[in-house]
C-alpha positions in Angstrom: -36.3 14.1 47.6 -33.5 13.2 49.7 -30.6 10.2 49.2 -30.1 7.6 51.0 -27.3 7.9 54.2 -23.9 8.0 54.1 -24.5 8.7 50.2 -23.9 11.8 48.2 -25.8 12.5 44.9 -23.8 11.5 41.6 -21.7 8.9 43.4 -22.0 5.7 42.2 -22.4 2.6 44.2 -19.3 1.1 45.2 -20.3 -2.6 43.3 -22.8 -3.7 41.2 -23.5 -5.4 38.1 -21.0 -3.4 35.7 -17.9 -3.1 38.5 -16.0 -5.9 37.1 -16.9 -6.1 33.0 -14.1 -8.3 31.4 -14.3 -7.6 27.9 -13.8 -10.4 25.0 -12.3 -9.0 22.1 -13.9 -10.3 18.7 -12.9 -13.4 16.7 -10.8 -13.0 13.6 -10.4 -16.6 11.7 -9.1 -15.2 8.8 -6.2 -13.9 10.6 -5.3 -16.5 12.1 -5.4 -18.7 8.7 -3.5 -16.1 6.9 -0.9 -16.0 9.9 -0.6 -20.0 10.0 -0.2 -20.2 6.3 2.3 -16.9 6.4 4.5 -18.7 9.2 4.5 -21.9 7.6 5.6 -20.6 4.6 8.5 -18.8 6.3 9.3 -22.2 8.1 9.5 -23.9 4.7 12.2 -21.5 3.6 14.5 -21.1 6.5 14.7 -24.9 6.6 15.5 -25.1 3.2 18.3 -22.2 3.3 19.6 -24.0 6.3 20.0 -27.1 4.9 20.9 -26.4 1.4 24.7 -27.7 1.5 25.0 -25.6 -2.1 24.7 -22.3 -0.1 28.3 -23.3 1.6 27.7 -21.9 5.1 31.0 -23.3 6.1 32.5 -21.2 3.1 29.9 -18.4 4.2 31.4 -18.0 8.3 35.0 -18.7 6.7 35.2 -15.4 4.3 32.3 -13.6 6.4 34.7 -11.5 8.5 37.8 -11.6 6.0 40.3 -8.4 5.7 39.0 -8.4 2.1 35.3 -8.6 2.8 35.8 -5.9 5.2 37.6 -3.7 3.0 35.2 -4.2 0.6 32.6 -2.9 3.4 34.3 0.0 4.3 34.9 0.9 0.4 31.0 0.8 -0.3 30.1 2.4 2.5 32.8 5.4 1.5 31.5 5.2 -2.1 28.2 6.0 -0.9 28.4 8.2 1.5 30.9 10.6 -0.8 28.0 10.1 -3.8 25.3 11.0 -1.0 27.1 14.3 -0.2 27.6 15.7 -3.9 24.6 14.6 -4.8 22.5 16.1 -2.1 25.0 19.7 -2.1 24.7 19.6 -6.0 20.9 18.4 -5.9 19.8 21.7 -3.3 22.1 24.0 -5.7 20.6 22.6 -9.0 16.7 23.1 -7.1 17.5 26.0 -6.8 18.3 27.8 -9.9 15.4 25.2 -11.2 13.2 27.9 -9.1 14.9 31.1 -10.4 13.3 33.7 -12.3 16.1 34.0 -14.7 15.4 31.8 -17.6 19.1 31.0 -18.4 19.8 29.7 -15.0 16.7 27.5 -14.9 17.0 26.1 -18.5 20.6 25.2 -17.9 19.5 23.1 -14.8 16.8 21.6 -16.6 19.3 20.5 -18.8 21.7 18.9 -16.7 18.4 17.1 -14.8 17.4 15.8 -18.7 21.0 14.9 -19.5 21.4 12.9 -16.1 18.1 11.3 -15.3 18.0 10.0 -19.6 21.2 8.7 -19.1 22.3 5.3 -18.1 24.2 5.1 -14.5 26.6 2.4 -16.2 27.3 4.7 -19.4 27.9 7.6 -16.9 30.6 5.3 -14.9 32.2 4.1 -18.2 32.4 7.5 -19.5 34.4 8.7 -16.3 36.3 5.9 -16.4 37.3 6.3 -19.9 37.4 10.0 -19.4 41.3 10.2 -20.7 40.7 8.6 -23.8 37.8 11.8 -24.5 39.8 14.6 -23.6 43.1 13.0 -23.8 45.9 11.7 -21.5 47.6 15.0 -20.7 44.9 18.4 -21.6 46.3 21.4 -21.6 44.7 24.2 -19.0 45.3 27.6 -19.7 43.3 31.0 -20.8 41.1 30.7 -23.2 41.8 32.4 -27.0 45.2 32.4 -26.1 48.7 30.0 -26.7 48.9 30.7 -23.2 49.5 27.2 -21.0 48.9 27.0 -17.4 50.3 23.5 -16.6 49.1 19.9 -18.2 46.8 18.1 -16.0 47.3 14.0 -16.4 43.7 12.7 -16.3 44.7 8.9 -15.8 46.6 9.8 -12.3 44.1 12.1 -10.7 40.8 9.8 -11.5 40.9 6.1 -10.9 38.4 3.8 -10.8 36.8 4.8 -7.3 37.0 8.4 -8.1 35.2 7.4 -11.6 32.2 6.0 -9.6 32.1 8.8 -6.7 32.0 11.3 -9.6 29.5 9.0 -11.9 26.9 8.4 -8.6 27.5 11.5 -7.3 26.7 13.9 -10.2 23.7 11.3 -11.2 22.7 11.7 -8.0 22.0 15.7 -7.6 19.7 15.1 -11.0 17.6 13.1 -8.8 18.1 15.0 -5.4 16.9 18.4 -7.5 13.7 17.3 -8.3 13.3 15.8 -4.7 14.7 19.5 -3.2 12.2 21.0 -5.6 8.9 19.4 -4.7 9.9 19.9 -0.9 10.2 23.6 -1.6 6.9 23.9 -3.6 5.2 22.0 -0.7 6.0 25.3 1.2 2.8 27.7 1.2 4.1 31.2 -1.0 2.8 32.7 2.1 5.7 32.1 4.5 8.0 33.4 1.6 5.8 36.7 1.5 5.9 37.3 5.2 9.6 36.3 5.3 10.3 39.6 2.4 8.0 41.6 4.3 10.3 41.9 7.5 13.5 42.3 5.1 15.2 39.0 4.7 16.2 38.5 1.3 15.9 35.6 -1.1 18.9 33.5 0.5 17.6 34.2 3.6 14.6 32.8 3.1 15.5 30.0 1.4 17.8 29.1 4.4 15.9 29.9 7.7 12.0 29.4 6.6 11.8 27.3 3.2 14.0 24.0 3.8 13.5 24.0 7.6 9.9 23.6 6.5 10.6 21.7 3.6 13.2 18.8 5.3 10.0 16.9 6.4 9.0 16.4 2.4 12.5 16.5 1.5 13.5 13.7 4.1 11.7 10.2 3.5 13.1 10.3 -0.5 16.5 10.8 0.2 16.7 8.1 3.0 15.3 5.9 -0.3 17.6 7.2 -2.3 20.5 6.6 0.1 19.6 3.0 0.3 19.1 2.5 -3.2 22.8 4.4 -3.5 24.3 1.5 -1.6 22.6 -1.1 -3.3 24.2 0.4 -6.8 27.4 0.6 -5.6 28.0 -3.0 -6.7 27.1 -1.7 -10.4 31.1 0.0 -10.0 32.7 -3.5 -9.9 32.2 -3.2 -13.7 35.0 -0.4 -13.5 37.3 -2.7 -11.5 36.2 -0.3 -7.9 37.4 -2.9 -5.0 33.9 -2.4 -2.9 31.8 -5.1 -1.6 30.8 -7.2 -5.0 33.7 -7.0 -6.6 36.0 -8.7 -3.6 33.3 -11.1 -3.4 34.0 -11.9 -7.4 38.1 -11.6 -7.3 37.5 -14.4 -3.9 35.4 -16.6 -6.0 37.2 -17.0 -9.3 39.9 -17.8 -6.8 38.4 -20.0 -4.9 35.4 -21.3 -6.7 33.2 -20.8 -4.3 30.4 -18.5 -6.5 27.8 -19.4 -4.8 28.8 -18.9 -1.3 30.4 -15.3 -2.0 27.1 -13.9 -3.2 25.4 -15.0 0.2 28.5 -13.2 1.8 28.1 -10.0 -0.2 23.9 -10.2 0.3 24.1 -10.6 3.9 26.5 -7.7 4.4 24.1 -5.7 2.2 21.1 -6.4 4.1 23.0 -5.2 7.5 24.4 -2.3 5.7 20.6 -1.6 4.2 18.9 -2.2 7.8 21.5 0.1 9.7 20.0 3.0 6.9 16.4 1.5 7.1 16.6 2.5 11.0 18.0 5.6 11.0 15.8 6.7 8.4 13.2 6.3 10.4 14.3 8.2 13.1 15.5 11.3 11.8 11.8 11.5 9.8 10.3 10.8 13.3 12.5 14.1 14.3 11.5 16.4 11.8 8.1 15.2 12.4 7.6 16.8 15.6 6.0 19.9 14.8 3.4 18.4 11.9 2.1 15.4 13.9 0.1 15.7 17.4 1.7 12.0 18.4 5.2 10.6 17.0 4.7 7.2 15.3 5.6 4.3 17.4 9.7 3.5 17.9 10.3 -0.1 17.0 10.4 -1.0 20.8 7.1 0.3 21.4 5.7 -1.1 18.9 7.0 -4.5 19.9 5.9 -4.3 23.7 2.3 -3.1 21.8 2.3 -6.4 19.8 2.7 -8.1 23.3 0.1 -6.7 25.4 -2.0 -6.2 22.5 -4.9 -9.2 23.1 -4.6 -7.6 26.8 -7.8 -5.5 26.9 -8.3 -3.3 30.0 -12.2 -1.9 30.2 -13.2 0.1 32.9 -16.3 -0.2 34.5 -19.2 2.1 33.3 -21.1 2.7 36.9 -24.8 2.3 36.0 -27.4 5.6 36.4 -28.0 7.5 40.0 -31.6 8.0 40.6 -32.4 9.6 43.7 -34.9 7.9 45.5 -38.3 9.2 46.9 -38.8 9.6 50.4 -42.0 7.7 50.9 -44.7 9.9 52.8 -46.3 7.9 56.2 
């Protein structure tokens, strides 16, 4: 058997019936119902918000960028992020002696989990609010068992009303971010504890350099929810007179009388603050997923330019079978 010349065996011919194949992708109707009835639906309400002269958009761009409004910002944004860091410090701490073999130290942080979690957030903020009329405007500190007085500490001076609601957020908080720590720990196979021990390190040091680097990827997604849902409570403090985002939107509007309008102002500038922290969430979980997943989930860009060329489907041409033909005998 021989080929034919100026042909080599396995090389396919250079055109044919399967060279250019342009493929139609299938027909969904349903999708496109769903998508026609999903964007006319969206259409119906950002006419209607747009045209509703009770939402006050003139009132809106007016007190949008305001020195108040800002301040509020900047106040919420504080109060979270200073109830973010005592509650995730406190929350590793409490997971911690959650874990540990000696029974007092675990009981007394299951306690202070059951106390926090049963608990009302708005009780929790009233109580530090109200904390000199429990232990009184002036305490004494000094030892203990003795008439033996240090100095007097005045309650009323040292906590006002945004201390009150870092300490109320902060300390409710580390109930929650213990049992988050604690499941990311327990999603950490005993085995790389045991073969941390066996080369020496001890129990700190395994915690530190082989536990929670393992465990941040568990540990991560609920605390980026929890941060969110931090800033969103925030406005729960304007009950204790805390001058952060909802509360200068209410002092402007019994001022002004513009109720209505205020509340868009304050929503807006939550859902900016929220989708700032919805985006880095999602990055620093794409980070610490580098070493479980074999690709990194799509960035936001990606998956836009995807959604573009998406309909756009390339198919390369399957070359059809090589059968060597048989030289015919004379």
């Amino acid at each position: 058997m021989s080929t034919p010349s100026g042909a080599q065996a396995g090389t396919p011919p250079a055109s044919g019936a399967g060279a250019n194949i342009r493929a139609i992708p299938a027909r969904h109707p349903g999708r496109w119902v769903a998508t026609a009835f999903v964007l006319f639906v969206a259409t119906l309400f950002v006419i209607g918000v747009a045209t509703n002269k009770r939402l006050g958009w003139s009132v809106v761009r007016q007190y949008f960028t305001s020195s108040s409004i800002l301040h509020g910002v900047l106040e919420t944004i504080a109060l979270t992020a200073l109830a973010m860091v005592i509650g995730i410090i406190l929350g590793i701490l409490i997971a911690v002696m959650r874990l540990s073999p000696v029974p007092i130290v675990s009981a007394g942080s299951w306690v202070y989990i059951f106390f926090f979690r049963g608990t009302p957030v708005l009780v929790q903020l009233l109580f530090w609010f109200n904390i000199g009329s429990l232990v009184g405007g002036q305490p004494a500190i000094g030892i203990p068992f003795t008439h033996i007085v240090l100095f007097h500490l005045n309650v009323n001076t040292y906590i006002s009303a945004f201390t009150a609601a870092v300490l109320g957020f902060g300390l409710n908080e580390a109930a929650y971010m213990a049992e988050i720590v604690r499941a990311g720990i327990l999603s950490v196979g005993e085995g790389q504890t045991e073969a941390a021990q066996s080369i020496g390190m001890t129990r700190v040091q395994t915690m530190r350099h082989v536990v929670l680097p393992q465990a941040m990827r568990v540990i991560i997604p609920p605390t980026g929810n929890e941060t969110i849902s931090m800033l969103k409570l925030t406005s729960v403090a304007s009950v204790i007179a805390t001058p952060e985002l909802l509360n200068v939107s209410e002092r402007i509007s019994e001022r002004t009388f513009q109720i209505i309008p205020l509340l868009v102002v304050a929503s807006i500038w939550y859902l900016i603050m929220t989708s700032v922290l919805t985006a880095g969430q999602f990055y620093v979980e794409r980070h610490y997923a580098r070493g479980a997943l074999r690709t990194l989930p799509p960035t936001p860009i990606q998956r836009f330019r995807g959604l573009l060329t998406r309909n756009v489907i390339r198919v390369r041409p399957v070359p059809p079978p090589f059968f060597p033909q048989r030289r015919e005998h004379n």
